[in-house]
C-alpha positions as CSV (number, residue, x, y, z in Angstrom):
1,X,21.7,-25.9,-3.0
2,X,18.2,-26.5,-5.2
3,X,20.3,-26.5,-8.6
4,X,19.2,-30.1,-10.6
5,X,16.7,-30.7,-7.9
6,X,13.2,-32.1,-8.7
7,X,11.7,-30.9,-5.2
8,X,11.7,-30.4,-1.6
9,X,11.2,-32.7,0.8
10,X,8.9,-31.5,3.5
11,X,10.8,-33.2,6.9
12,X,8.7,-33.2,10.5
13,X,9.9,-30.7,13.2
14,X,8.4,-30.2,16.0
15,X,8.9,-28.3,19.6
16,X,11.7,-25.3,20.2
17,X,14.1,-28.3,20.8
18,X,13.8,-29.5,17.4
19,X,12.7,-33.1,18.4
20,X,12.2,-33.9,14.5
21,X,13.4,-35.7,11.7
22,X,16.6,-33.8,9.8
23,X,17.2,-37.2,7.4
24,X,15.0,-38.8,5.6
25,X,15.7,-42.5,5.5
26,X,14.7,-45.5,3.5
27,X,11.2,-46.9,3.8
28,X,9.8,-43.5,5.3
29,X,7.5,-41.1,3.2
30,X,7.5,-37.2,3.6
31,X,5.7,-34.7,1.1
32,X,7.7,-33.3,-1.3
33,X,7.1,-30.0,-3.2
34,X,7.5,-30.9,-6.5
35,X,9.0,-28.2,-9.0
36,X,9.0,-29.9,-12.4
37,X,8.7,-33.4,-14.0
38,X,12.2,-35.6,-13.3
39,X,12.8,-35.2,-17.5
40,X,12.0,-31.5,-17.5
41,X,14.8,-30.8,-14.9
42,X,17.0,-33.2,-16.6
43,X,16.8,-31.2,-20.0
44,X,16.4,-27.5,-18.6
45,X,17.4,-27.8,-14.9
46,X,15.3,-26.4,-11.6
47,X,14.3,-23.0,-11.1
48,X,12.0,-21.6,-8.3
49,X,9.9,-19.4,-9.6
50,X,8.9,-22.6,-12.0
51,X,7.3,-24.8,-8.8
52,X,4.6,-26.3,-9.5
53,X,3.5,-25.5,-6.7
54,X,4.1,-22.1,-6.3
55,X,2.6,-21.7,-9.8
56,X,-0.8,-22.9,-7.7
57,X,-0.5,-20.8,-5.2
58,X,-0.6,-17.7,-7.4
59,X,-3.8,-18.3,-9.5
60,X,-5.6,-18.5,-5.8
61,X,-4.0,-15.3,-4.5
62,X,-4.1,-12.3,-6.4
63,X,-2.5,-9.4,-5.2
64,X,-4.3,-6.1,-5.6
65,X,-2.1,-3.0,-7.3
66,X,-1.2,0.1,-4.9
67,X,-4.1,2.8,-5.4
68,X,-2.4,5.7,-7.3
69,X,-0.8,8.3,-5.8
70,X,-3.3,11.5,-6.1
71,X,-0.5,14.1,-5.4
72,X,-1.1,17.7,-4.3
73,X,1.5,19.9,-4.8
74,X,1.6,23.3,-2.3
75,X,4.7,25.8,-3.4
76,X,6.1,27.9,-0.5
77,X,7.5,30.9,-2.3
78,X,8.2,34.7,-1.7
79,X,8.4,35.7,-5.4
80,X,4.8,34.6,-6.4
81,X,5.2,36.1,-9.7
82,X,8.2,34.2,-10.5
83,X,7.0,31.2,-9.5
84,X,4.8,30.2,-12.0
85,X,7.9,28.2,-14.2
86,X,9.8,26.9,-11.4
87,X,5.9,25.3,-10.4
88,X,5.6,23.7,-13.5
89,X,9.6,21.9,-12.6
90,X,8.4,21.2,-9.9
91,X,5.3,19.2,-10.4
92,X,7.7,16.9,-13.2
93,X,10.4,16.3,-10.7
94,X,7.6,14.9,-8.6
95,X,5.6,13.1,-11.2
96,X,9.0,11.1,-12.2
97,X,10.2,10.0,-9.0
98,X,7.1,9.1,-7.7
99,X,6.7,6.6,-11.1
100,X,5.5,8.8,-13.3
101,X,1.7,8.9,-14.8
102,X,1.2,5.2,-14.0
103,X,1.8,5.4,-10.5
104,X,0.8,9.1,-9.5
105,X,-1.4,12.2,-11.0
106,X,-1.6,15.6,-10.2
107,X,-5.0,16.3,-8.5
108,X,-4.3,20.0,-7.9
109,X,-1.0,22.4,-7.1
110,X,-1.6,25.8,-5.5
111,X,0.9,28.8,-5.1
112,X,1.1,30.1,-1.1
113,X,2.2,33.6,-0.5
114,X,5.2,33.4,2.0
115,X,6.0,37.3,2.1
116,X,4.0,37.8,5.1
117,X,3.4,38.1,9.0
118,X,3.9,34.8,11.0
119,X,0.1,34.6,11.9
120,X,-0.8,35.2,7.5
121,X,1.5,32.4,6.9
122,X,-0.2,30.0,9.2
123,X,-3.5,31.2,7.9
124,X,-2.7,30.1,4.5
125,X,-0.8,27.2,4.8
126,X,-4.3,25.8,6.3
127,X,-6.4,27.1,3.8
128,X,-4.0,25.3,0.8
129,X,-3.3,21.6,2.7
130,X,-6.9,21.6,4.2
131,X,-9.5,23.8,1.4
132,X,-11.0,22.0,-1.7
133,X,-8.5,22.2,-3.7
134,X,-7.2,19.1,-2.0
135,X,-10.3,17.0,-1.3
136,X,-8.9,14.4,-3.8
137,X,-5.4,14.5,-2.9
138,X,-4.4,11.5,-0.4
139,X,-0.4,12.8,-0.5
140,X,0.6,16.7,-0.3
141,X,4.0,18.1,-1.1
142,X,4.7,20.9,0.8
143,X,7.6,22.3,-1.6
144,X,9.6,25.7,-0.1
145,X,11.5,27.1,-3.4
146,X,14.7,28.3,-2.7
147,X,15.7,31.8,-4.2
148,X,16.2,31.7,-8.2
149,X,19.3,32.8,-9.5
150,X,21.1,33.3,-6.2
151,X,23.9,30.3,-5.5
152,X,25.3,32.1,-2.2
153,X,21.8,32.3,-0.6
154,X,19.7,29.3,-1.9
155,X,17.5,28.6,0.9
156,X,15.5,30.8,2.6
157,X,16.2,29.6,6.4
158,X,14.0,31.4,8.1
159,X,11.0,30.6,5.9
160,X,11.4,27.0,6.0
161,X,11.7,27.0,9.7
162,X,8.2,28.7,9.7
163,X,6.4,26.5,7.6
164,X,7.8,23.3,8.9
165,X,6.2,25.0,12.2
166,X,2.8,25.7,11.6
167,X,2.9,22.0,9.6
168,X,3.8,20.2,12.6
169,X,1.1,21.7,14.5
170,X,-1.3,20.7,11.6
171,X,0.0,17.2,11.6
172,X,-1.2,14.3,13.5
173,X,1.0,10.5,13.6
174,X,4.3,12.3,12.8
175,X,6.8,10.4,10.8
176,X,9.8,11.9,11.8
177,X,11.9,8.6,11.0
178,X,10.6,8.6,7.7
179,X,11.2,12.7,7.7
180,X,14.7,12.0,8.5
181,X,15.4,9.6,5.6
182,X,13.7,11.7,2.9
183,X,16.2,14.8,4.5
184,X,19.4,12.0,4.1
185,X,18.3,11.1,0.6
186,X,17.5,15.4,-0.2
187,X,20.9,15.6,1.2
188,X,22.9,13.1,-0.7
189,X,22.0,15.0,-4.2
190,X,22.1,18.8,-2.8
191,X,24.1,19.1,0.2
192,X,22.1,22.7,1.2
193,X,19.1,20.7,1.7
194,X,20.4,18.8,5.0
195,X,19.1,22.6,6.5
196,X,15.7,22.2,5.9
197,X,13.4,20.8,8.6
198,X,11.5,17.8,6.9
199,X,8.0,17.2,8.1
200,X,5.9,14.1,7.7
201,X,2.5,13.6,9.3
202,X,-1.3,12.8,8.4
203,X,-3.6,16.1,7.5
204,X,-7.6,16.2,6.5
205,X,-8.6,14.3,9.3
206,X,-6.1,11.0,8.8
207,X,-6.9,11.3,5.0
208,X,-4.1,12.8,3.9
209,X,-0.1,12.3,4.1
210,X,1.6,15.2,4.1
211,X,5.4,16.0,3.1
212,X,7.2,19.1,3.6
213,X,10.7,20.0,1.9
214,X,12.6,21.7,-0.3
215,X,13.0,22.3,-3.7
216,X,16.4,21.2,-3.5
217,X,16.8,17.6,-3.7
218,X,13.6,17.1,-4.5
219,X,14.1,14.3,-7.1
220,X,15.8,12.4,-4.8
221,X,13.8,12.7,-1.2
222,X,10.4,11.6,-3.4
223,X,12.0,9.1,-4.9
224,X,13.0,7.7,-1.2
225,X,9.6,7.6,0.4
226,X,7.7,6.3,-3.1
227,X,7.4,2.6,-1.7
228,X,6.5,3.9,2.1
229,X,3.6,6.5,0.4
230,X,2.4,3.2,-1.2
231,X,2.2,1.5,1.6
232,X,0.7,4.5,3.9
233,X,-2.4,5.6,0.9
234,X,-2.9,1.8,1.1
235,X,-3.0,1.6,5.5
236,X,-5.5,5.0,4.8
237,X,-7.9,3.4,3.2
238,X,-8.5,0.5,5.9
């Protein structure tokens, strides 16, 4: 409706019954937003994002860049000494969907042991999502690796229904709307990961968000939350 026009006419409108003006006769005068000279538009035609006076508005307003993303990566496994390659996949699948180096970097990535008792488990889930080695890290992946090599029993069930457990219980402000979408979008590329239990919640004292799922998927569920992480490491730091 704006094609070939040189503005927009600012009309008066006033009150929830709309006791304004909705024409613009002759002899009255209204502001008008101009967006380029009457022989510009004539030549090249009107586009928004050439207003003059939007073209204002942005040298007074500058909008500050999202902080990066300082990622943490925690790998839930029960075949430590395997896991050492399948980290390394990990932390790139991550990297990419979360926008790569200029949007995120790697602040630390630490291996937990899950061939153990209940109570061990717990013990060193805290000791990875709240020790130093994530004092820098505003968003932690909690990743659970499937078993390698073995189609017909990818996920280990009963292991990610323990550490999506004690995570809960570390987490305060759960997501679980957001938790849901990142399991839909896991889903959608790997089928098998719509059995994992999804977690989402702030760790380290509000400092921290924290993400739990599998390793299948994975591409897909952190490419889903990227622009809500923005936004949340952005609300943490207010």
């Amino acid at each position: 409706s704006l094609r070939s026009a040189d503005g927009l006419m600012m009309l008066p409108r006033g009150g929830p019954l709309g006791c304004g003006q909705d024409v613009a006769k002759k002899g009255q005068a209204y502001p008008v937003l101009l967006y380029q000279s009457s022989s510009y538009a004539m030549r090249c035609g009107t586009r928004f994002s050439e207003s003059m006076h939007r073209r204002m508005l942005e040298t007074k307003v500058k909008v500050e860049p999202s902080e990066k993303l300082h990622l943490g990566i925690v790998v839930c496994t029960s075949d430590k000494e395997g896991a050492s390659g399948r980290l390394d996949k990990v932390k790139t699948i991550l990297m990419d969907s979360l926008g790569g180096e200029d949007q995120a970097e790697l602040v630390n990535r630490v291996v937990c042991d899950m061939d153990a008792s209940y109570d061990t488990i717990t013990q060193r889930l805290n000791e990875a999502v709240c020790g130093p080695e994530m004092d820098n890290a505003n968003v932690i992946f909690v990743v659970v690796l499937g078993k390698s090599g073995q189609e017909s029993n990818p996920l280990p069930f009963r292991t990610g229904l323990d550490v999506s457990h004690v995570l809960r219980q570390m987490t305060t402000k759960h997501a679980d709307a957001m938790a849901m979408r990142l399991r839909k979008a896991a889903a959608s590329e790997d089928a098998l990961a719509a059995l994992f239990e999804n977690s989402v919640g702030l760790v380290r004292n509000a400092s921290s968000v924290l993400i739990s799922c599998s390793d299948r998927g994975l591409g897909e569920a952190g490419t889903v939350v990227r622009s809500s992480l923005n936004h949340l490491v952005d609300m943490l730091k207010k």
